[in-house]
Each structure stands twice: as structure tokens, then as C-alpha cells.
N, C-alpha and C positions, 0 to 999 in steps of 0.2 A: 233772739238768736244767742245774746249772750246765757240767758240761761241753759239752751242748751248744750251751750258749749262748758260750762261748769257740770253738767248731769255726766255727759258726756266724760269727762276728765276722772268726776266719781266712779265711773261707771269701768272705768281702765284699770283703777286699781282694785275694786273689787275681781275684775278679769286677776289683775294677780293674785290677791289673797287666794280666789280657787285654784291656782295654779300651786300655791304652796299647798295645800291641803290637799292635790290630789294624789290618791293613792299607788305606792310604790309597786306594786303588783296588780294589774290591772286583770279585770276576770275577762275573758276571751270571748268575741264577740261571735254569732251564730255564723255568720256568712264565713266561704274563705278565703274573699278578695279583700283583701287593705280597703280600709275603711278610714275616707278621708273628708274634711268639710270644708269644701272649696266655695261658698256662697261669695268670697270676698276676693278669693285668690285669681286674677286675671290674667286670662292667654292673651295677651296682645300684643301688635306687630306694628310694625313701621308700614303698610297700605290700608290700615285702617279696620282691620278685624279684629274684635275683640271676644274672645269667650268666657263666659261665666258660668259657675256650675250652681243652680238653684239649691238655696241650703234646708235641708231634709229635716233640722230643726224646728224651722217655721213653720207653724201653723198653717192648714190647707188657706185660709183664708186670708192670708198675709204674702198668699204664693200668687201674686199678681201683675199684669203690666206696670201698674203703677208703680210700684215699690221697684219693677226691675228699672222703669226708668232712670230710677233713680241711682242707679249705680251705673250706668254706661254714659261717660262722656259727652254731653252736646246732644244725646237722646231725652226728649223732654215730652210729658203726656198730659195735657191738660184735661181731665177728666171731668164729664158733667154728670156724675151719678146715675145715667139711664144706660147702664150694661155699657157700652161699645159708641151708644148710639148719640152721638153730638161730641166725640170724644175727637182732641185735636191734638195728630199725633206729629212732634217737630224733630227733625235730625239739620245738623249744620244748618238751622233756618230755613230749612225748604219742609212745608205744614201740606199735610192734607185735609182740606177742605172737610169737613164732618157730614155735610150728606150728598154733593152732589158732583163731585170731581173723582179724578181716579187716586191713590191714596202715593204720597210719595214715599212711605216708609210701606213695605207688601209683608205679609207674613207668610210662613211656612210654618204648619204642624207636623213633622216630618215627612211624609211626601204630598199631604194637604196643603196645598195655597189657597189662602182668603183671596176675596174680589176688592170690596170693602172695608175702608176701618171701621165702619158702626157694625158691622159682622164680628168683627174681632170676638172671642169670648174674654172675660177680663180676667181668671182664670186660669192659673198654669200648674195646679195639680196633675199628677203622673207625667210631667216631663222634669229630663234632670238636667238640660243644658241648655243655655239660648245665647246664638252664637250672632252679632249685628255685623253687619258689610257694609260700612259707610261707603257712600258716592254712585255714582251709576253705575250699575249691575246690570245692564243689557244686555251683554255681552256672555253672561253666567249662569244667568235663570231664565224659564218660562216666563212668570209674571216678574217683572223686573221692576223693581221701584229706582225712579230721580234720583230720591236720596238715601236710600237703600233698601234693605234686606234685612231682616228677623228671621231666624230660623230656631225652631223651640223642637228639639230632638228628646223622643222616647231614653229610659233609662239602658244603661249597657246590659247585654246580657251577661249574668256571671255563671260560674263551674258548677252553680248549684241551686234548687229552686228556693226563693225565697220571698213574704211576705210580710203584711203589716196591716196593722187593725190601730186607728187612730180617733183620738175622741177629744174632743174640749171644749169647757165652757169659757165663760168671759163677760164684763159686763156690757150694758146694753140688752141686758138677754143673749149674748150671742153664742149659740150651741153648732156644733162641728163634728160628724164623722165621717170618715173614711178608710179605704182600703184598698192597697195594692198589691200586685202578686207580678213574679217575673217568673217564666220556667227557667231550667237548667242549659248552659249551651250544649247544642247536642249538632251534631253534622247533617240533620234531615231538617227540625226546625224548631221553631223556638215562640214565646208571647210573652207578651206583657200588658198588663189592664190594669185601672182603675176608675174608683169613684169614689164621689163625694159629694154630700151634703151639709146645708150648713144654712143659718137664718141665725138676726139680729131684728133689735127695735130699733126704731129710727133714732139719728142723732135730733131731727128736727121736732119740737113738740109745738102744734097748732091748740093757740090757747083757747081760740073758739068753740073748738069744736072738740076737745081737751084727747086730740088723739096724735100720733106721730104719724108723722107725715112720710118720709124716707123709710117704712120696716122692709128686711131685706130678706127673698129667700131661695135658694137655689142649688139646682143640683148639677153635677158633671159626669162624664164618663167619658174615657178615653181608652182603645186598645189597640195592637200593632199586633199582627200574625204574621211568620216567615214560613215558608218552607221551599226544602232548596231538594227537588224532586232527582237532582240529578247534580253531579259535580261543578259542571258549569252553568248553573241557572238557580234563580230564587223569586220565589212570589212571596210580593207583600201584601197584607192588607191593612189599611189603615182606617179608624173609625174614630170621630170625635161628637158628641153631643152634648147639651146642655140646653137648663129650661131656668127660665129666670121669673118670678113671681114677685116684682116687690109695689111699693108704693108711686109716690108721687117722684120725678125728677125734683132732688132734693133743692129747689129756688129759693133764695130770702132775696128780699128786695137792698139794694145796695146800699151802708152807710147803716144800717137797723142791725136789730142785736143776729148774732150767727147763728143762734140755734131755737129759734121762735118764732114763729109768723100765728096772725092772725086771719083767717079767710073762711067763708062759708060754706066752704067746698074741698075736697082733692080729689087727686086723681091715682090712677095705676098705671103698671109699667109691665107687661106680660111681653116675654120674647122667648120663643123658641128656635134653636141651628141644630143642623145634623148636616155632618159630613162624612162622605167617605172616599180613600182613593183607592186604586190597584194600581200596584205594580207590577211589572214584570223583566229581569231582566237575565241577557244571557252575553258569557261571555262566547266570542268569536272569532275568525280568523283575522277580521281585523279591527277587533277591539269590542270593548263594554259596550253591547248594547239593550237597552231600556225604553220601556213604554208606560207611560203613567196616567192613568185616566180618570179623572176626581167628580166629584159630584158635592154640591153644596146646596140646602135650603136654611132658609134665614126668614123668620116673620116675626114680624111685631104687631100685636093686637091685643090691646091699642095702646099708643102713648100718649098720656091724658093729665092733664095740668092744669088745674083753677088759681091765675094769677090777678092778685090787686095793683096795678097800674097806676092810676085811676084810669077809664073805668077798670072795671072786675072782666076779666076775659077768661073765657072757656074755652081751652084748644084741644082736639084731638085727632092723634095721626093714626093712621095703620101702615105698614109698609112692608112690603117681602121682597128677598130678592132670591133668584135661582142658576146655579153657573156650573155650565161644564168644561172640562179643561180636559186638554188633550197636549203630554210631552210626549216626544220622541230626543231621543239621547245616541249618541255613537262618540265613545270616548278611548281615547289609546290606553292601553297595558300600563299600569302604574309600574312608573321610578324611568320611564323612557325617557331618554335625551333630547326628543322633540313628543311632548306633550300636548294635545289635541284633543279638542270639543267642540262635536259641533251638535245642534239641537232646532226643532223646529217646535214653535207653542201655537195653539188654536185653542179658543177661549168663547164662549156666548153666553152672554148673561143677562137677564132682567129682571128689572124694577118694578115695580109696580105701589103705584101711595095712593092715599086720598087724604084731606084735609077738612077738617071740620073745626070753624072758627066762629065763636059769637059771645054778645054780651048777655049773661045771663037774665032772661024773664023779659027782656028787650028784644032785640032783633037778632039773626045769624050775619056776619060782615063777612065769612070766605068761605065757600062750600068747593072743593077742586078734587081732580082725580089725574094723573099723571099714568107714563107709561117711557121707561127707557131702555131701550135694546142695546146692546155691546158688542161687538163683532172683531175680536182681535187676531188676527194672523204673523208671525212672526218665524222670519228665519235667522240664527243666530248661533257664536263660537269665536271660539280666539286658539292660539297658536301659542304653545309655552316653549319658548326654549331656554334650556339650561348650560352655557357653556364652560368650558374647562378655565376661565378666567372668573371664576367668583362672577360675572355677568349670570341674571336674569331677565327675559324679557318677553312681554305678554303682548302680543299683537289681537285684535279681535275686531265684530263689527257685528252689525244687528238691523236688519230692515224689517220693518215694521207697517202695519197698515190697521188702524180703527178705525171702525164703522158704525157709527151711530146714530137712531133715528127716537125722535120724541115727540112724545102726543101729548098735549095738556089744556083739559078743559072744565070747565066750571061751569056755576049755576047762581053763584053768589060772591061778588056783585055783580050781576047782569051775568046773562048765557055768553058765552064765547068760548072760541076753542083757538088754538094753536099747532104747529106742527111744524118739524125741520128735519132733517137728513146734512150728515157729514162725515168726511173720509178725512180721517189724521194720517198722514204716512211723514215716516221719518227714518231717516239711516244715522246709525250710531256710531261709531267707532269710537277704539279707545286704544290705547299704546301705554303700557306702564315699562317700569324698566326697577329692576332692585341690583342692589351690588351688595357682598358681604365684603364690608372691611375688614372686620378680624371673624373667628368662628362665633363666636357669642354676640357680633352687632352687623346689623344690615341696615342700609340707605333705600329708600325707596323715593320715586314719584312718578307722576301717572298725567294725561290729561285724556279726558272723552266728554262724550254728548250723551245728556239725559235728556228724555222729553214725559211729559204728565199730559195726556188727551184734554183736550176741551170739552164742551158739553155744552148742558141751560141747567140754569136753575129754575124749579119746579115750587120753588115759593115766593113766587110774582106773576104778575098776573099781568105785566108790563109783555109782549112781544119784544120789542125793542130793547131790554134788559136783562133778558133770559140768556139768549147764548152768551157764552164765554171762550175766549181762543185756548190753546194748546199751550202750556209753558215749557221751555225748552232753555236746559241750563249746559253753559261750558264750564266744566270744573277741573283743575290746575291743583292737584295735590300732592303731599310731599312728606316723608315721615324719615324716624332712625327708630330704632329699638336697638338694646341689649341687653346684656345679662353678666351682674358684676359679684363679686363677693363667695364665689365659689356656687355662681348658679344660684344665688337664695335671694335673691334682689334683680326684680325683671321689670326693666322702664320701656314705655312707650310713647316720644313724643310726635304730632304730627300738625301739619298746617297744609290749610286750604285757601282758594280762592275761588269763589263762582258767578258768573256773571250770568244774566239771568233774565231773559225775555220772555215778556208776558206771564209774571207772577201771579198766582194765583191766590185772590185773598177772597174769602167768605167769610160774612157775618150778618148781622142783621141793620142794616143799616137804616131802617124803620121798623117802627111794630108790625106792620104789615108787609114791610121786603126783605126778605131774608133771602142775597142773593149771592152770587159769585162775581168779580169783578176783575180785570185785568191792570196789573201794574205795568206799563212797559216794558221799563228795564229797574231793574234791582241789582244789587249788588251783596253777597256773602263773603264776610272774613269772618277766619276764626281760628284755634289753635284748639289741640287737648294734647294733656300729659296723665297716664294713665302706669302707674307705679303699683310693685306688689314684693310684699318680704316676709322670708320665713326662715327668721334665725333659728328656728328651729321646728320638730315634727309636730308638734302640736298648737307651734302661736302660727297665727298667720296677719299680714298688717294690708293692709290697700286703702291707694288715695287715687281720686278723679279729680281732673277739672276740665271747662270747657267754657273755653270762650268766642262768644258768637257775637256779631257787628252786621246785622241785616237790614239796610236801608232801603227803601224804595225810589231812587234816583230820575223815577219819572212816575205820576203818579194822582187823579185829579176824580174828586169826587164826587160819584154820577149823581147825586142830587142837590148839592152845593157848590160843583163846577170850584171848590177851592181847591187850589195844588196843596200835595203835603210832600213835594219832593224833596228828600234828604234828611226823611224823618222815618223812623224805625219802623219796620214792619209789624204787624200784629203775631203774638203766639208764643215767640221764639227769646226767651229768657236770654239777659246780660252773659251769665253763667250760671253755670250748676257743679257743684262738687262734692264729694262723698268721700269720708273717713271712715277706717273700720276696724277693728280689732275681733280677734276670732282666739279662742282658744279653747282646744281639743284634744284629746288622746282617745284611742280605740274605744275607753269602755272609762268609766270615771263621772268627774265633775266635767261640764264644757260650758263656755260663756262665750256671749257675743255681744257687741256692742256698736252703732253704725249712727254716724252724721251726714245728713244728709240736707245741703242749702243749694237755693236757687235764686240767682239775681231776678231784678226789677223783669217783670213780663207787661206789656202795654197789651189791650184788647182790642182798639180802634186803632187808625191811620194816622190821628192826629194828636199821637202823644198826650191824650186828655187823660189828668190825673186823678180822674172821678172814676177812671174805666182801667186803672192799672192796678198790678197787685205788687209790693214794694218784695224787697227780698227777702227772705224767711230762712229759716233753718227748723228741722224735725230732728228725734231722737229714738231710736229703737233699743230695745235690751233682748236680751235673750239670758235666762240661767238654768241648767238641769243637769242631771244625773242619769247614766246611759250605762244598762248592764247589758248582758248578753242576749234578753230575752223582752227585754221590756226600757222605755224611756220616758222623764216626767221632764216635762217643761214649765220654765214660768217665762210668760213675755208680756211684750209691752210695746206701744205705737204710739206714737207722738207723746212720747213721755213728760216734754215740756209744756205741755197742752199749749202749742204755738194756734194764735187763732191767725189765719187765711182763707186765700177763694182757691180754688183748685180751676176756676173757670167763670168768666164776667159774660155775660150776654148785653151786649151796651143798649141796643133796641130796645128794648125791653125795661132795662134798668134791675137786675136781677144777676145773680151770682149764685157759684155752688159753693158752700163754704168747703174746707178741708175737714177730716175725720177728728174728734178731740179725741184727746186721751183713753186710750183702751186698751187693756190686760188682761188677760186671760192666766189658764194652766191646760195642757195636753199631756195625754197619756197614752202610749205606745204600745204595744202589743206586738211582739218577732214572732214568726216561726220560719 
């Protein structure tokens, strides 16, 4: 850490030498909206929303969950190298489970909502904004997450049509093109598309078999079509796909060198998604109203992994999942004195897996095939009113009903089958209230009810250990924001509390059980302070922090019957915080520079130090030169070459390390 934070400090002052150097008359950029680089500069408020604007600088392949986790507050993503899939995504301590729970953090790709977090694409080429909704969101959205909301919105449309042709190498092998195009705003309609591709060699080399183990390759595409047929009416369509081709889930065994393994064998990682939504909406006599109807498929074939143990184990999964969603919307006339939404969501989606498990040239030990249905209903909206006393206040509520039924049967060990059926219903509310003290600061707090469905887990082979209950949190939150120094310094501090029945923890708590488990009660503190300053039009500065205290206050382990209550939850990092430095002018020199640390994460229930990753810090740079027509970058990722695990699988005894050192150069192309 310390080193990065001397790189870091270098890397600040180089941001000024180019600031002296840059050019007194800058040459006029192609487009003719203000051209500005907000990757660092945060909108964020006293209830807990934060927006960040993705910086157009970065490299397609740097344009990812990952890296955004790392700028938003108490948002934390523990990645296992297989796309989406095992990936463990934490906000305020409340983690979705990686394959078999409903996810507490949901996403939206502009009118797309995911089902799942192993669906997530990791991936956020041609979007320019992503906007998080800490707390429960019930009351707000169709697929409503416990712990919040992601929303990753298409670029704005500007006065004029405009595009980009993007290309870079880097080591590793790792080669990158892409291309976007927006049209002009025009009063009938309007698009915007992109794609991109991109592959790398793996950071991992298997000395056995003298090949890399992790090589990565993949492509994306994304587009949004409007057209507004008629004064009061607009159809959307939305379109997101992507195909992921890479190697093994990049595993070294824990405590051994991070970028080496010896084994006999690997495996592949092939995943295919395509989603699409429609919208439609029309204004009315009495108010916005909208219908949004999405469509998702998701496969993996196969996820395949040869791990030394001892013994040497051969697993291989396949898994798809299929979902339809169905909003309905009716919202009052924006800037009304009594602001109102109300909304109704239907949702069905399935699962479907098989598992195949054995020791190589020996025996098969788990031959299963699985099947989950999803049946979500939901009616839901809240009440804004705004009065002539600086008072603000959000009345709302959400009843709910999940339905879900599971089949799970095998051949190995021994034939058997399984089966279950259950109804989740749960009623939400929530009451916030905001005041503005003065015109530049407002007070807020809030309390409501989030609920995460129950389920089984489909990797046990236990009846009796498969289902898992519902977890349902009450969360008491509370913020200030302002804005001081003539507007150029915009602070956002906030504090929560959540209390928390039937936490949801998954992991592998044998080689062969990898299951879901129920904490009773748990308990979440935590604070963030989220700052952003720009003395001026081309520097921009921003800092996070987030501090999380997530215990599980009742707590007993279904195969050791040991309590671990009053001891940290798995997933969910001490803190995490992010320093930034941006400097840009229209057309010129521009540089960027970002720190980015996260406290102590534990992987298991019992605090074991064998299964924890201590706190780290990473370093990014950015520096280039940006004319009218064309833009060259040089960048850089984990410049400190900090060694870490992004992800511990303790079952197993296996981790995913973190990416080392990689730098690249991109080259830009306008018209």
C-alpha cells in the first residue's frame, strides 16, 4: 500500500507538469456539446444516490464492474474470473449469494434488468453513466434489490451525430477494438450502438503443461432505439449481447506463488447473454404512463476446471437461465406539488444446471441436474410530497409474492431425486423525509423493509440442507450533503443501520457442499463520505470512504454445530476508499490518476486467517493527448503491482488472485 501511495503522490505531480504544458489555445473539438471528464466527479446526495459518469478515456477493457466498484462507497465486488459467474457482489454488507439466491444489489441496462448476478455482463462499454441507489428500493423499481440498485444508462443524445473507432494494445497480449456511434437529437427519433472486442493471455502460466491458464476473449454490443411517433408517446428498444470465450476460472491454490500452478489439465469458460427490452410510453390525462417488457437468455457451456486438492478433481458445470419481465408504470406530470408512482412488476424465470464431478482415471463422485422456476408478482409506488417549508417526504409501500418450485436429481452418488415448492410474500414500506437547511445543503433519513427470497441450493445433495429461508432487513438511514466554495466542492456524508433476519451467507463449506445457509440475525453499521472538487474547469479531485461493521449476532455451523456469533460476516470489506485526480481541458494534454484501497475481507464465518485477504491498495494512471479528431492514450492498472485475491473459495482451498501490472496505449478515431 505504501508503495502505492508514493506512485500515486508521483503521479499528481506529473498531472501538474501537464497542466503547465498545456496548450494556451486549444484546437476545437468535433462535437458541439461541452466536452467534459466526469469518471471521478460525483453527484451525490444526503439519501444515498450516487452518480458517476464512466470516463471515455479508459480503455474498453478497463470499462468494468470491477473498477466501478471501486469508486462508489461501501459498493464492493468480489470477483472470480469466470465472467459474472461466482461473482460476489456486497453494498452496506448485504452480499448476493453467487449462484443460488436472489442478488441484493439488481441491475438495470437502461430499461434491461438482470435476474441474476452471474448474468451480470462484466462489461460496460457504450454506457456513459451508472447511477447506485443504496437501501431498499421496493418501493421504486420492478426488480428491486435489499441493498440496492445499479443503473448503467446509454450515452445522452447530443445536437449532432457523432462517432468513434477505438483500438489498443497492451501487454499480456491484450488487443482491444471498438466502436460507437450516437445520431443527432432530432424530435421523431434518435440511437445509439456499440461494440467491442477484445482478448488477452492469461495472467496464470500452468508450468506443466507450459500453457496459460486464464486467456481471455470477448465481445459486446449494445444499442438503444427511440422514436417518439407522435408528441406525446416514445418507443424504446433496447438491445445488450455479449459472448465470452476464455480459459480456466483463473484458481491457484492458497498460500503458493499467484501466478503459477502446476496440473494436468484445464479447463474452459464459454458464456453466452442476449437481452432485449421494449418500451412504450405515453403521456396522459393523468400522467406518464409506460410498459416495459424485456426478455433475457443467459448460458454457460460449460464451466470446466481441473483442480489439485489432493486428490485432482474434475468439475464441470453447464447452466442457462431465461427471464421475462413485465413493468407497468403510471407517474404524475414532473415538477408537481404531490408527485406520484405507482407500478406493478411480473417476472418468470428459469434455471436450469447439471454438474459433473470426478477424480480423474478413477471414479465420478457428483453426477446432478437441477431445475428452478421464479414466479415474481409485485405491486408497488410511493407518494412524494414537496412542501412550501423546505419539507420533503416520500411515503411508499410494495407487496410482493415469490413463487418458487425445485427439482434436483442425480445419478452419482447413488440415484435420488428431490423436490420443493414455496411462496415468499412480503409487504414493504418505507417513509423517508429530507429538509433543506440552507439552498446548497439538505438533511435526510429514511426507514423501510427489504426482503432477498429464499430458495435451495443445488450443490448438495443433502435434502435437509438445500432449502434456505428469505432474508429480510429493517434499515434506519440518514445523510447531509452540500455544496460550499461557490459550488466547486460537493460533500456527501451518510449513516446507516440494518438489522437483519435470516442473512444469507453461501459458500462452500465442504468440497462437496457448496450451499446457502441462514444466519438468524445479523446486524449492519456503517458510514460513507463521498467528496468531489473542482477549483477549477479542467482539474477535477474526488475521495470515498466506507465504513462497514457486519456481524452475525446469531449464527451456528450446519456441519460443526460451532456458534461464530459476534464475528464478521463473510464478503463484505472493513472499508474501501478511492482518491482521484483528473485533469482535462477540451482538447490538449489530459491525465488521470486514481487510489483505490480496501480493508481486511474474511471468506468464512470464523474469522480464519488462512481464508482472509488483508487490506490492499491498487494504482491506475491514465496520460494522453486529445485533438479534434483523433485521441492517444497511455494507461496503466495496478501499477504498484499489489499482489491479492479478488476472491477465496475456502472449500476447496483455492483463490482468484488479483490482475498484476498491465499497460497498454489506445488510439481514437472522431468523426
Amino acid at each position: 500500500m505504501i508503495r502505492a501511495l508514493r506512485l500515486f503522490f508521483c503521479l499528481a505531480a506529473s498531472v501538474a507538469i501537464a497542466a503547465a504544458q498545456a496548450p494556451a489555445e486549444p484546437e476545437p473539438v468535433v462535437r458541439g456539446e461541452p466536452f467534459l471528464v466526469e469518471a471521478t466527479l460525483l453527484a451525490a446526495d444526503a439519501a444515498g444516490t450516487t452518480r458517476v459518469r464512466l470516463d471515455d478515456t479508459a480503455p474498453p477493457a478497463a470499462q468494468s464492474l470491477a473498477n466501478l466498484s471501486g469508486r462508489v462507497a461501501n459498493l464492493h465486488l468480489d470477483t472470480g474470473g469466470a465472467g459474472s459467474y461466482g461473482d460476489l457482489f456486497t453494498l452496506r454488507g448485504l452480499a448476493n449469494t453467487p449462484y443460488f439466491s436472489d442478488p441484493s444489489v439488481t441491475v438495470y441496462f437502461d430499461d434491461l434488468p438482470l435476474a441474476s448476478g452471474f448474468t451480470y455482463p462484466t462489461g460496460l462499454f457504450g454506457f456513459s453513466t451508472a447511477t447506485i441507489y443504496r437501501g431498499p428500493q421496493a418501493t421504486a423499481f420492478g426488480r428491486a434489490g435489499e441493498g440496492g440498485v445499479l443503473v448503467f444508462n446509454s450515452p445522452d443524445i447530443a445536437s449532432s451525430a457523432a462517432g468513434e473507432l477505438r483500438a489498443s494494445i497492451g501487454n499480456f497480449d491484450a488487443r482491444t477494438a471498438a466502436v460507437s456511434a450516437t445520431s443527432a437529437r432530432d424530435a421523431t427519433a434518435d440511437a445509439t450502438v456499440a461494440a467491442s472486442f477484445s482478448e488477452r493471455d492469461g495472467f496464470i502460466e500452468n508450468t506443466q503443461l507450459h500453457t496459460h491458464v486464464d486467456d481471455q476473449q470477448s465481445s459486446a454490443v449494445s444499442a438503444r432505439l427511440r422514436f417518439r411517433p407522435t408528441a406525446t408517446s416514445e418507443i424504446t428498444i433496447q438491445l445488450l449481447g455479449s459472448r465470452q470465450r476464455d480459459g480456466a476460472q483463473p484458481l491457484v491454490p492458497l498460500g503458493g506463488p499467484l501466478f503459477s500452478v502446476a496440473r494436468a489439465s484445464e479447463g474452459r469458460t464459454d458464456i453466452d447473454f442476449g437481452g432485449i427490452a421494449l418500451k412504450a410510453a405515453f403521456d396522459t390525462a393523468l400522467g406518464r404512463l409506460s410498459a416495459t417488457t424485456s426478455y433475457t437468455d443467459w448460458e454457460m457451456n460449460p464451466y470446466e476446471n481441473f483442480l489439485v486438492l489432493p486428490p485432482p478433481l474434475d468439475s464441470i458445470v453447464n447452466q442457462t437461465q431465461r427471464t421475462w419481465n413485465e413493468e407497468l408504470r403510471l407517474a404524475s406530470a414532473p415538477h408537481a406539488p404531490l408527485a406520484w408512482n405507482f407500478g406493478a412488476w411480473f417476472s418468470d424465470s428459469r434455471t436450469n444446471g447439471d454438474v459433473n464431478r470426478s477424480i480423474p482415471n478413477l471414479f465420478p463422485i457428483e453426477a446432478s441436474a437441477y431445475e428452478l422456476n421464479s414466479q415474481t408478482l409485485a405491486l408497488f409506488g410511493q407518494v412524494d410530497l414537496v412542501s412550501a417549508g423546505n419539507w420533503r417526504v416520500i411515503a411508499g409501500a410494495r407487496a410482493e409474492q415469490v413463487k418458487k418450485d425445485f427439482d434436483r436429481s442425480q445419478t452419482v452418488p447413488g440415484a435420488g431425486e428431490f423436490t420443493g415448492e414455496k411462496n415468499f410474500a412480503a409487504f414493504l414500506p418505507k417513509l423517508a423525509a429530507t429538509y433543506a437547511i440552507a439552498p446548497d445543503t439538505t438533511a435526510s433519513a429514511s426507514i423501510s423493509l427489504g426482503t432477498k427470497p429464499g430458495g435451495w441450493s443445488a450443490f448438495t445433495g443433502d435434502p435437509a440442507l438445500a432449502p434456505f429461508a428469505a432474508e429480510r432487513t429493517l434499515a434506519f438511514e440518514a445523510g447531509l450533503d452540500t455544496a460550499l466554495a461557490n459550488k466547486t466542492l460537493k460533500l456527501a456524508a451518510r449513516a446507516f443501520a440494518y438489522e437483519i433476519r435470516d442473512y444469507q451467507i453461501e459458500r462452500s463449506f465442504t468440497a462437496t457442499d457448496y450451499l446457502v445457509v441462514n444466519a438468524p440475525r445479523a446486524r449492519s453499521l456503517g458510514a460513507e463520505l463521498e467528496a468531489a472538487w473542482r477549483p477549477a474547469p479542467a482539474w477535477t479531485f474526488a475521495a470515498t470512504l466506507g465504513v462497514t461493521d457486519i456481524t452475525k449476532r446469531e449464527f451456528t455451523d450446519p456441519f460443526t454445530n460451532i456458534s461464530y456469533a459476534g464475528d464478521r460476516a463473510p464478503y463484505a470489506p472493513a472499508f474501501d476508499a478511492n482518491l482521484s485526480v483528473t485533469y482535462r481541458r477540451p482538447a490538449g494534454w489530459f491525465a488521470a490518476g486514481e487510489l483505490s484501497a480496501v480493508g481486511k475481507t474474511f471468506y468464512d464465518e470464523s474469522e480464519n486467517p488462512a481464508f482472509a485477504q488483508n487490506a490492499h491498495a491498487t494504482l491506475a494512471a491514465r496520460l494522453g493527448y486529445a485533438a479534434a479528431r483523433w485521441r492517444v492514450t497511455l494507461y496503466g492498472e495496478n501499477l504498484a503491482n499489489e499482489n491479492y485475491y479478488t476472491l477465496i473459495i475456502p472449500g476447496v482451498g483455492h483463490a482468484v488472485p488479483g490482475a498484476p501490472r498491465t499497460y497498454g496505449v489506445e488510439t481514437v478515431v472522431k468523426w
